[in-house]
C-alpha positions as CSV (number, residue, x, y, z in Angstrom):
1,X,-22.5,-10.7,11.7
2,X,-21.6,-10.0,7.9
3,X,-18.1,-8.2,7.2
4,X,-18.0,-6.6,4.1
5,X,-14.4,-6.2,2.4
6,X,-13.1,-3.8,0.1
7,X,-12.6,-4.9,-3.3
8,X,-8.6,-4.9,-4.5
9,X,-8.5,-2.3,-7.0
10,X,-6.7,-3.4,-10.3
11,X,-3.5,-4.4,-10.3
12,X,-2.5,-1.6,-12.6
13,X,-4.3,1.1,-10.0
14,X,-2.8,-0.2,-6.7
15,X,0.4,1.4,-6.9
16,X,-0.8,4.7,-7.4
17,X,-3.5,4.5,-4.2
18,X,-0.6,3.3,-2.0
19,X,1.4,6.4,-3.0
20,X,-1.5,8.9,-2.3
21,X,-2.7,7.4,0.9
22,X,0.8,8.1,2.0
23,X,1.3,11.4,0.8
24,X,-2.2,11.9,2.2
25,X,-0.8,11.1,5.7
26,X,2.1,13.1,5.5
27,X,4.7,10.3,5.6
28,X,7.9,9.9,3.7
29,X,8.4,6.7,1.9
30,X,10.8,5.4,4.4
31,X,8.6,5.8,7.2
32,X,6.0,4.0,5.5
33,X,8.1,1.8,4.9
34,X,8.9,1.3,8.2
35,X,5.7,1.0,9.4
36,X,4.8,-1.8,7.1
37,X,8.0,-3.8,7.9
38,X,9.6,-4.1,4.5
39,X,12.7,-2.1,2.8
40,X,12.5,1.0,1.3
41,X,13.3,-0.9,-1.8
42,X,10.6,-2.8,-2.0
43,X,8.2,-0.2,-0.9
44,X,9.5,2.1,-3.4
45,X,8.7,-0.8,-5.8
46,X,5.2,-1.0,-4.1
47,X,4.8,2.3,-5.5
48,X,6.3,2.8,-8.7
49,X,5.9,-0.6,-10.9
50,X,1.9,-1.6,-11.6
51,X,1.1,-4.9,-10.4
52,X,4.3,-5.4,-8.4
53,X,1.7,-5.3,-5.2
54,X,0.0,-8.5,-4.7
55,X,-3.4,-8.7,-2.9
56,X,-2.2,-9.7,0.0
57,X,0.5,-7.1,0.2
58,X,-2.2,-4.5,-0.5
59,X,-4.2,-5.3,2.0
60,X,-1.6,-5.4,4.3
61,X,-0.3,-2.1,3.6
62,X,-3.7,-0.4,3.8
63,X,-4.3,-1.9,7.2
64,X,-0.9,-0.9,8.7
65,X,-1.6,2.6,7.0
66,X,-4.6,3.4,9.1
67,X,-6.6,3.2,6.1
């Protein structure tokens, strides 16, 4: 069976999905936070500087955002 994986957007693009995928599910930046496992520092970082989210990270985030 063939999985098929999303392509990681740009790194200077990635910081504004993260943001509206969790405004789109109605969660503060703590919670998501939270959810992810990381500070709020560093998600607020996720959000706000381009490129500070690796690939790895992104993905991560995505998948622990029910995206």
């Amino acid at each position: 069976m063939r999985q098929f994986y999303a392509e990681a957007p740009k790194k200077t693009e990635a910081h504004k999905i993260v943001k509206a995928m969790r405004i789109y599910l109605g969660m503060t930046q703590a919670e998501a936070a939270k959810k992810v496992g990381i500070s709020l520092d560093a998600y607020v970082n996720y959000e706000n500087i381009p490129g500070r989210i690796l690939r790895g990270h992104f993905s991560t985030v995505f998948r622990i955002l029910e995206v």
